[in-house]
NULOPA-210664 format. One record per residue (C-alpha): x, z, y. Coordinates in Angstrom, 3 decimals. Each point is the difference from the previous one (the first is absolute). Layout:
NULOPA-210664
(pt (X Z Y))
...
END
This chain:
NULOPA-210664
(pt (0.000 0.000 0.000))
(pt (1.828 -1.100 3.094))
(pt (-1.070 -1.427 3.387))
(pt (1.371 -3.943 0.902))
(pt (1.123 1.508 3.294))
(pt (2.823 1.435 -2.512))
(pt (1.453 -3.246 -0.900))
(pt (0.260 -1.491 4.027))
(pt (2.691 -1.224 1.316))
(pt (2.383 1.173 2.467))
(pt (-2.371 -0.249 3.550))
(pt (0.273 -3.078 1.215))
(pt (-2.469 -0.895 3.144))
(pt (-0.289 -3.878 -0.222))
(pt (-0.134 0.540 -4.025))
(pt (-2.541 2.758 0.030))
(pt (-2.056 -2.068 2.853))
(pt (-0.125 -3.265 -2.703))
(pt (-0.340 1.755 -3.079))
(pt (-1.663 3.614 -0.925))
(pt (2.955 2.661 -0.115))
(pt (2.047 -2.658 0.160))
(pt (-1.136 -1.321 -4.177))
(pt (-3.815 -1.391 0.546))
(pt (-0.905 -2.760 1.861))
(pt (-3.501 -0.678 1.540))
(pt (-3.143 -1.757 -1.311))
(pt (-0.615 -1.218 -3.884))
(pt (3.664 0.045 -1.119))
(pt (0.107 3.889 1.570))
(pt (-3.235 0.983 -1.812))
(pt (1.716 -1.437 -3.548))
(pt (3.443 1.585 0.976))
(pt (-1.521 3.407 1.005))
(pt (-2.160 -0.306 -2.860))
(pt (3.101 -0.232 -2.721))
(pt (2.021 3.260 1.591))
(pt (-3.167 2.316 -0.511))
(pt (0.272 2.614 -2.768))
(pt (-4.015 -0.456 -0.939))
(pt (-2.680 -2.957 1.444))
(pt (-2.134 2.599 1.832))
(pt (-0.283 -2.101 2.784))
(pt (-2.593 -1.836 -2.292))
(pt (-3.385 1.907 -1.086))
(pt (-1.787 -0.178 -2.973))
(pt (-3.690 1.847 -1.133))
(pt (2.206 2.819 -1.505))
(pt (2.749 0.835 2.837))
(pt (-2.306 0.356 3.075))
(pt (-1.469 2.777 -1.602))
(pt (2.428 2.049 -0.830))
(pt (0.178 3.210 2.649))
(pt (3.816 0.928 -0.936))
(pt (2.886 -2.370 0.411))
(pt (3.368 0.175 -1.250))
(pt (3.009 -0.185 2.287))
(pt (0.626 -3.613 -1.591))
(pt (-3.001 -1.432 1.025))
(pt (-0.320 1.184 3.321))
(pt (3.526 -1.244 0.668))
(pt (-0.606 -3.177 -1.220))
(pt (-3.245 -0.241 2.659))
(pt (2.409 1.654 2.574))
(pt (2.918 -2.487 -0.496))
(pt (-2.472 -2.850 -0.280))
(pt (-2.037 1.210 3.487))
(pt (3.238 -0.223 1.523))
(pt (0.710 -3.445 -0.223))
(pt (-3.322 -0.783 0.388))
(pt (-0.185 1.511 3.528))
(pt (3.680 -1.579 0.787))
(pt (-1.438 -3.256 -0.934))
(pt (-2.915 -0.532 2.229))
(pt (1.818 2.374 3.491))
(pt (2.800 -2.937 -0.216))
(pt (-3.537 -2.192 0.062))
(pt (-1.846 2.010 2.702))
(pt (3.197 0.043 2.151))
(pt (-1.224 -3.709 1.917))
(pt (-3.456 2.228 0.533))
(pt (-0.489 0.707 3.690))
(pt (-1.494 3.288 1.560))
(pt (-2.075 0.117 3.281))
(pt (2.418 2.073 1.795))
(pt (-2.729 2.077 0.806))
(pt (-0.361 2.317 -2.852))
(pt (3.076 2.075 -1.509))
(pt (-0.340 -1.472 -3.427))
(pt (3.045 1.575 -2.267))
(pt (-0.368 3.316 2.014))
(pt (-3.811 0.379 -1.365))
(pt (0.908 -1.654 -3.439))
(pt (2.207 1.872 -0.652))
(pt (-1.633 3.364 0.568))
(pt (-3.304 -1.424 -1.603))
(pt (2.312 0.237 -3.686))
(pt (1.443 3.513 0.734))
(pt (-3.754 0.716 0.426))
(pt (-1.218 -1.895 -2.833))
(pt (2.635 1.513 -2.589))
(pt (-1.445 3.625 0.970))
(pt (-3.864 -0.585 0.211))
(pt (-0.430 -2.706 -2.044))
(pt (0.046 1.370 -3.362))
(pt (-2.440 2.666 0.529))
(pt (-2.506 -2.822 1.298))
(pt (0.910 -1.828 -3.215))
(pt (-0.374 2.438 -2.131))
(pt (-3.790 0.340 1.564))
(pt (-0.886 -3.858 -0.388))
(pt (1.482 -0.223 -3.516))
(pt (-2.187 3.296 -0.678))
(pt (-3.039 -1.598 1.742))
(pt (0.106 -3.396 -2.066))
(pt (2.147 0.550 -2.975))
(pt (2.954 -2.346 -1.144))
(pt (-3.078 -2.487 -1.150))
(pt (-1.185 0.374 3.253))
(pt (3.113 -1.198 2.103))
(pt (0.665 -2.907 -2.378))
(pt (-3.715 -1.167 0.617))
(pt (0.086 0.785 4.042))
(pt (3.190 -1.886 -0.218))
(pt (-1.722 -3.210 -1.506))
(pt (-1.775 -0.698 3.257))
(pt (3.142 -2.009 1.030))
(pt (-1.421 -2.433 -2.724))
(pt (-3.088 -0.814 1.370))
(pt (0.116 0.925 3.701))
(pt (1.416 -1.501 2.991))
(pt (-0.121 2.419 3.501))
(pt (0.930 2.935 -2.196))
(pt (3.064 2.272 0.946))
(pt (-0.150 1.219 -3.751))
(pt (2.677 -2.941 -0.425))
(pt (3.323 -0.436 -1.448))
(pt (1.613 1.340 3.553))
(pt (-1.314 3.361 -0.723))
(pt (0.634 -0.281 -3.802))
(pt (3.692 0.118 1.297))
(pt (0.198 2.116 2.934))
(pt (-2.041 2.692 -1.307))
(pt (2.903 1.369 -2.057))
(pt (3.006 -1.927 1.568))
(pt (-0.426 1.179 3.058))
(pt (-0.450 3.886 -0.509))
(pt (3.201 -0.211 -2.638))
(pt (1.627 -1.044 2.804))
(pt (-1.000 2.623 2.179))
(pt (1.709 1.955 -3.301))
(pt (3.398 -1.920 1.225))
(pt (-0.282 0.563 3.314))
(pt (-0.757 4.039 -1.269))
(pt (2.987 -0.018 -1.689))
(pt (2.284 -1.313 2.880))
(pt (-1.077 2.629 2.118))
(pt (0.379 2.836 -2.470))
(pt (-3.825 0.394 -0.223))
(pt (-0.058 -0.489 -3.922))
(pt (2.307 -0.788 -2.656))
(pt (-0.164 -2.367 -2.368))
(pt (-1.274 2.469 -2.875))
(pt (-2.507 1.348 2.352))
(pt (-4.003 -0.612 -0.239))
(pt (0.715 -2.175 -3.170))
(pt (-3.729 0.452 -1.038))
(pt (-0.825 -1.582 4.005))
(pt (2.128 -3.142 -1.093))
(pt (-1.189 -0.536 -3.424))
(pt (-3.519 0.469 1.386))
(pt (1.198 -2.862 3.296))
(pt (1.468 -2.387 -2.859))
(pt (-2.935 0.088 -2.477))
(pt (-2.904 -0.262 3.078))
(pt (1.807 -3.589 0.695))
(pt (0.086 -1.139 -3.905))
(pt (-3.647 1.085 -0.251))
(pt (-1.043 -1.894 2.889))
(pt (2.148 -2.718 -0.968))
(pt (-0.900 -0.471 -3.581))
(pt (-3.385 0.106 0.936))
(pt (0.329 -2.971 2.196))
(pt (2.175 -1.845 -2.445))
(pt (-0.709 1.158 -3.247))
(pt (3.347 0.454 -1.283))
(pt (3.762 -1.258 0.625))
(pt (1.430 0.434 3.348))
(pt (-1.976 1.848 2.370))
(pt (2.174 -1.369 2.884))
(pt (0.052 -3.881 1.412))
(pt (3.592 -0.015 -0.234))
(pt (-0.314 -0.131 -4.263))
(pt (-2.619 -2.707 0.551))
(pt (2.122 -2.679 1.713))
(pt (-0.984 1.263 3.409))
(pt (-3.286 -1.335 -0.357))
(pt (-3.335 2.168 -0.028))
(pt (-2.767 -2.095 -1.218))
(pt (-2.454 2.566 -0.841))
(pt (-2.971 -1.014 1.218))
(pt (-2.493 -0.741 -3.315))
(pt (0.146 -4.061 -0.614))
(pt (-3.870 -0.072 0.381))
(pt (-0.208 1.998 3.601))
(pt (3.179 -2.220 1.137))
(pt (-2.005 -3.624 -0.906))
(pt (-3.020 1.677 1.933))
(pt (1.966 0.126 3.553))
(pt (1.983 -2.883 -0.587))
(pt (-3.381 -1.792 -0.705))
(pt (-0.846 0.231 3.837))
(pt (3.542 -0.888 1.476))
(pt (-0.781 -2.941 2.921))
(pt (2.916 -2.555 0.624))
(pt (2.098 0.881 3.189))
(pt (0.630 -3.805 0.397))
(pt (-1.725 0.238 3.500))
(pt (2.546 1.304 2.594))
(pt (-1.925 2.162 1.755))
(pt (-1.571 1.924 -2.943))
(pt (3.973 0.192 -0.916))
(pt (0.481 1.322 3.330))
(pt (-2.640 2.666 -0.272))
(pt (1.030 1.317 -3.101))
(pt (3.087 0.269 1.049))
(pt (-0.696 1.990 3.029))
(pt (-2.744 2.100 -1.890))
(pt (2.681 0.972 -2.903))
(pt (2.907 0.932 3.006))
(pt (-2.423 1.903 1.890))
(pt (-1.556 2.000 -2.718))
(pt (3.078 0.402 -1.777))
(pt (1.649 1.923 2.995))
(pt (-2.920 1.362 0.926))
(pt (-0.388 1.668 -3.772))
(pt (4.002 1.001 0.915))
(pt (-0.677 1.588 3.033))
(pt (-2.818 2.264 -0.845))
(pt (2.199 0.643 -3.115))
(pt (2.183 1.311 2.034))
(pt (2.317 -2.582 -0.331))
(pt (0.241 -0.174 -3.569))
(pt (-1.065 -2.393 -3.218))
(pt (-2.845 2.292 -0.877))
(pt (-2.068 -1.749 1.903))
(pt (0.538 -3.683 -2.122))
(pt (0.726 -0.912 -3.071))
(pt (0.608 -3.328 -2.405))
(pt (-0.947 -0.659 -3.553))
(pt (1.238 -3.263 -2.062))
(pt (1.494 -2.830 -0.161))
(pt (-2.849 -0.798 -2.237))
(pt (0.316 -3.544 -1.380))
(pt (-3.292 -2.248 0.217))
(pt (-0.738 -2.495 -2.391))
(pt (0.678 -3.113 2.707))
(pt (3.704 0.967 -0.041))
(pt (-0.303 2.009 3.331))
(pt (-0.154 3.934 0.212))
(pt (-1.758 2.659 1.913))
(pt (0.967 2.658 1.955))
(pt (-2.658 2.997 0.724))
(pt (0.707 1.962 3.058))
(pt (-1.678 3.135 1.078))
(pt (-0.227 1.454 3.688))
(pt (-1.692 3.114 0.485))
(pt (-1.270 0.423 3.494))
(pt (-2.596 2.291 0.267))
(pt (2.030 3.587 -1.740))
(pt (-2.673 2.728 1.568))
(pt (2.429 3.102 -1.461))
(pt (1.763 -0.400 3.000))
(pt (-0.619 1.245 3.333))
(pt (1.088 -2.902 1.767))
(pt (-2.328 -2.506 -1.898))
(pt (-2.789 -0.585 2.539))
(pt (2.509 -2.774 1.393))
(pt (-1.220 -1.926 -3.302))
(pt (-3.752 -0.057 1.115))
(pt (-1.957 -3.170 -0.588))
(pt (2.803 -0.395 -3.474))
(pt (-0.819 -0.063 -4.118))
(pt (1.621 2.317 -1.369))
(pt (2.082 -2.787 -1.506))
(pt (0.470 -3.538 -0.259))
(pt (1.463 -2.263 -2.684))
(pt (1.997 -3.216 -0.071))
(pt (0.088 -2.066 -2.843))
(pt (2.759 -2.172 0.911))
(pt (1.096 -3.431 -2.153))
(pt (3.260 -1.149 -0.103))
(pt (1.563 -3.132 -1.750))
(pt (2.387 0.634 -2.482))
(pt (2.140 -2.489 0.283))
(pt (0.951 0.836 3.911))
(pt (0.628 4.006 -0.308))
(pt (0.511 2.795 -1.782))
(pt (-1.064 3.206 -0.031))
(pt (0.739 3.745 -1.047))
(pt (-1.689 3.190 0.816))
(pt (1.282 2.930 -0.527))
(pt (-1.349 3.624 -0.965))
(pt (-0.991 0.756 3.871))
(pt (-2.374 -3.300 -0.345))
(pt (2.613 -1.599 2.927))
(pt (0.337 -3.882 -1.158))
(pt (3.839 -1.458 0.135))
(pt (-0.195 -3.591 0.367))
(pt (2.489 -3.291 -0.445))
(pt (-0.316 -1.602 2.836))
(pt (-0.578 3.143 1.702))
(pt (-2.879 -2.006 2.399))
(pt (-2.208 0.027 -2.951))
(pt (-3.320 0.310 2.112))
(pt (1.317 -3.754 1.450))
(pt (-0.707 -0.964 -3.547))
(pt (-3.607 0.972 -0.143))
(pt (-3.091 -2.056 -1.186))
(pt (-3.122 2.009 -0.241))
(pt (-1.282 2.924 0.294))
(pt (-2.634 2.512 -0.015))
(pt (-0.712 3.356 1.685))
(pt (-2.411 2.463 -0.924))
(pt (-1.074 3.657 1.432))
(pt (-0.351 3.038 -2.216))
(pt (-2.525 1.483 3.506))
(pt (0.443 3.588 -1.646))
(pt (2.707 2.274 -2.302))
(pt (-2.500 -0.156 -2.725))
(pt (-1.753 -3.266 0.679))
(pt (-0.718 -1.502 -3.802))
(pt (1.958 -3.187 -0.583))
(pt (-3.672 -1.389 -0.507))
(pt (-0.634 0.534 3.684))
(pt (3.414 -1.486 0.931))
(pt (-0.769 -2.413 2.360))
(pt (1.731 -3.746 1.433))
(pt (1.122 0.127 3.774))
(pt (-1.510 -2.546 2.007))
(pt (2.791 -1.934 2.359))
(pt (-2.112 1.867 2.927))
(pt (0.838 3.365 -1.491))
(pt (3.317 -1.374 -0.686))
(pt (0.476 -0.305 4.290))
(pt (-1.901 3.520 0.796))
(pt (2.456 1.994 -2.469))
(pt (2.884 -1.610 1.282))
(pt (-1.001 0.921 3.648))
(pt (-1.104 3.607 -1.158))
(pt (3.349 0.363 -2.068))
(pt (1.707 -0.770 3.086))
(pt (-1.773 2.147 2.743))
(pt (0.851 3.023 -2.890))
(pt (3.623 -0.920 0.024))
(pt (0.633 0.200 3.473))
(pt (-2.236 3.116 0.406))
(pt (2.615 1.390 -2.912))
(pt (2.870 -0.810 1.845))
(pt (-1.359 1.887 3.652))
(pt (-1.266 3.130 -2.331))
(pt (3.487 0.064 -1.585))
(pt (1.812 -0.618 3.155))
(pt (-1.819 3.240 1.385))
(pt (0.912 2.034 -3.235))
(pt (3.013 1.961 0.041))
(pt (2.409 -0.150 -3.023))
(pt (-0.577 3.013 -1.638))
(pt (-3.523 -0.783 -0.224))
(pt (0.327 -3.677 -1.666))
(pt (2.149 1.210 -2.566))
(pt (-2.814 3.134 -0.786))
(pt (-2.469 -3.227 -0.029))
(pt (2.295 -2.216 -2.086))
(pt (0.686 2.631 -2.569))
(pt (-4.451 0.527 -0.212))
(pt (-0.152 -3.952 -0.596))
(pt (2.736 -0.101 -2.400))
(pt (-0.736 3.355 -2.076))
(pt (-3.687 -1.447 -0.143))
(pt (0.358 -2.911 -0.819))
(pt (1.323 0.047 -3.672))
(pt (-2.383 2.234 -1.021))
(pt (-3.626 0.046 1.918))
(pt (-1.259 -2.824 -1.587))
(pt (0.286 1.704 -3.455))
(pt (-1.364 3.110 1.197))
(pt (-2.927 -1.817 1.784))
(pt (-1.270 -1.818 -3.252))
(pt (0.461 3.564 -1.725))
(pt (-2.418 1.638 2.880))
(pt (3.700 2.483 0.958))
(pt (0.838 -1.300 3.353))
(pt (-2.259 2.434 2.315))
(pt (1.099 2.857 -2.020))
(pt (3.663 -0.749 0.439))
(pt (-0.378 -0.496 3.536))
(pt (-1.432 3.505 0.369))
(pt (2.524 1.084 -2.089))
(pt (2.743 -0.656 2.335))
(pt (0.921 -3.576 -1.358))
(pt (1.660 -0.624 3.113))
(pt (2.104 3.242 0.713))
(pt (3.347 -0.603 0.425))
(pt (1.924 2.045 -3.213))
(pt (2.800 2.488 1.419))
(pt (2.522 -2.430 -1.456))
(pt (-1.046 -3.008 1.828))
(pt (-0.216 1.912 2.959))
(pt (4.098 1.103 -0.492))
(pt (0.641 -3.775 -1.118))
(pt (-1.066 -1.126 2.996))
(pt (2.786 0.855 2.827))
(pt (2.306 -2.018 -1.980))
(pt (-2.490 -2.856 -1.308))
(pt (-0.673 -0.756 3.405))
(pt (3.698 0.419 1.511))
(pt (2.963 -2.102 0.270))
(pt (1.616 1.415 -2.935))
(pt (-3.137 -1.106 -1.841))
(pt (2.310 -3.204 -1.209))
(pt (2.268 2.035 -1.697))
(pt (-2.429 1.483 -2.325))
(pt (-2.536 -2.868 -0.642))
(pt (2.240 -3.087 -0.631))
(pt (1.719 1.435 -3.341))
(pt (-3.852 1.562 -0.866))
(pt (-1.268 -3.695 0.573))
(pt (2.644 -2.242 -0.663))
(pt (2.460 1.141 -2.623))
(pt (-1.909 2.280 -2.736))
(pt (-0.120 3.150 2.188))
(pt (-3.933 0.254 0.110))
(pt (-0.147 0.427 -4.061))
(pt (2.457 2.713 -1.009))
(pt (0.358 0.279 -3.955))
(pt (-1.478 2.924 -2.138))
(pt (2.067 2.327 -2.626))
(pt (-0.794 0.896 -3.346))
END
């Protein structure tokens, strides 16, 4: 039983920057080469393994070692990613997992109580058969990533050690499987083991919405998409908080005419936050289904639902589409309904107004208080949908869902200071944010 980060090489910056410790490189060749070092495949799940409530040291190093490349894989991705400017991403972010890794468990423990391991892996099916549903592959991931890195960060600043709370981390690793496995059914919960692409939508439900795609051989419906999917893409950013949550891809899913779809998801209308009367007039969420030819690009997605593309100007490429609006969270996919070019234009507009009424509310905000925000959007957000379907969300809130933990509150000087660097680039970048366990 021994970690990967035992057999790196000698720190090397350009080496560890092109290749994980300086051994792994990125995308499908990484996930095979990662694969091969680990001392047991528990970075795949099967009906058996997800529900086990005790892991040994073996197999949560191999998920540990496996998470770390994963993460490396897709910052060195997210790196071209742009930020408003506005809103002090990393410094919210970053607290957000020192908060998750010491109230997340207990809420866990609650839902998995509430529902049952049957119960997860059947909420976590909705991905199938739903489109304008944060129950997705995004929070598959994050929901245990992101806490176990708050574990790293823990460690760093002498919070925890790595044999500490080892019932919170098996609890952290085995909430992701569940929800994974019950989206996939088996084999690697994470996009990275599927060739970087999630097609999970249910053949059946896909042909339905790719049924009412409308050619975009008219410039100036290809104009108006285009401006509707920028403007409610950075609108879903902004009120986000500046952060994917808000979005999210599924696909490439090859169509029998030799093209292939992309389905995009923008949720605009999140009421859990107190900001969200900027997204009046909005569905809750709209829907692209966007086809592609096959023969001009190529495209990945990867297990934050962010599509990599080659050319990069894949949306240049585009032939038809079609949008629908999900009006409400729980809107049945029965009542999901086509929107009309007319709706297409007021959206856009409203999306717009709410972006720049974003930007003058954050301008007037003082730091302290968007990173308190950030860290409510992104502690919610990976696991409020669950606990809506289960009926748990109002009771959490009352519970004190939101209360900064004393540790987050002691993270913070440093998360949001200079010296913040120092910590969170060997956390992020080079293994630091997945210490090993003993024996």
């Amino acid at each position: 039983m021994t970690s990967i980060t035992a057999g790196a090489p000698a720190f090397d910056l350009d080496l560890w920057l092109t290749k994980y410790l300086g051994m792994i490189p990125q995308g499908v060749a990484g996930d095979a080469e990662i694969r091969s070092r680990l001392t047991t495949p528990f970075v795949d799940t099967t009906d058996e393994d997800v529900r086990k409530t005790r892991l040994s040291a073996d197999e949560i190093n191999s998920w540990l070692d496996y998470a770390g490349w994963n993460l490396w894989d897709f910052i060195l991705g997210r790196a071209s990613e742009g930020e408003s400017g506005l809103i002090p991403r990393q410094e919210y972010e970053t607290n957000s997992f020192v908060q998750q890794w010491n109230t997340y468990p207990t809420w866990i423990r609650q839902l998995t109580d509430e529902l049952g391991v049957d119960g997860l892996l059947g909420l976590a099916q909705t991905a199938r058969h739903e489109v304008g549903t944060k129950i997705n592959v995004t929070r598959n991931w994050a929901a245990s990533v992101c806490p176990i890195l708050g574990r790293g960060i823990g460690i760093t600043l002498g919070q925890d050690t790595a044999d500490s709370r080892r019932d919170d981390l098996e609890t952290l690793i085995q909430f992701g499987r569940r929800l994974q496995h019950g989206t996939w059914g088996g084999g690697s919960g994470l996009v990275s083991g599927r060739d970087f692409t999630l097609d999970v939508l249910a053949p059946e439900f896909l042909a339905q919405l790719v049924a009412q795609a409308q050619s975009l051989e008219d410039p100036e419906k290809l104009e108006a998409f285009r401006r509707f999917n920028a403007k409610t893409e950075l609108f879903g950013f902004m009120l986000h908080y500046d952060c994917r949550a808000g979005m999210g891809d599924t696909g490439p899913y090859p169509l029998p005419d030799g093209r292939f779809a992309i389905v995009r998801d923008h949720f605009l209308n999140e009421d859990i936050y107190p900001w969200a009367g900027v997204a009046e007039g909005l569905p809750y969420a709209v829907t692209q289904v966007m086809i592609f030819p096959a023969d001009k690009v190529k495209v990945t997605i990867n297990d934050i639902m962010t599509t990599f593309s080659d050319p990069s100007n894949y949306l240049d490429y585009i032939e038809s589409v079609a949008v629908f609006a999900r009006d409400t969270r729980d809107t049945p996919m029965g009542e999901l309904r086509v929107v009309t070019p007319e709706e297409i234009a007021t959206y856009s507009q409203i999306a717009q107004k709410g972006t720049l009424s974003m930007y003058r509310d954050l301008a007037k905000k003082s730091t302290e208080q968007k990173i308190r925000d950030g860290i409510m959007v992104y502690t919610r957000e990976f696991l409020f949908p669950h606990a809506m379907k289960a009926g748990l969300w109002d009771k959490w809130v009352a519970e004190g869902f939101d209360t900064l933990h004393p540790n987050t509150e002691a993270a913070w000087p440093t998360l949001a200071s200079p010296k913040a660097a120092e910590i969170l680039t060997p956390v992020l970048l080079f293994g630091g944010g997945f210490p090993p366990v003993s024996d």
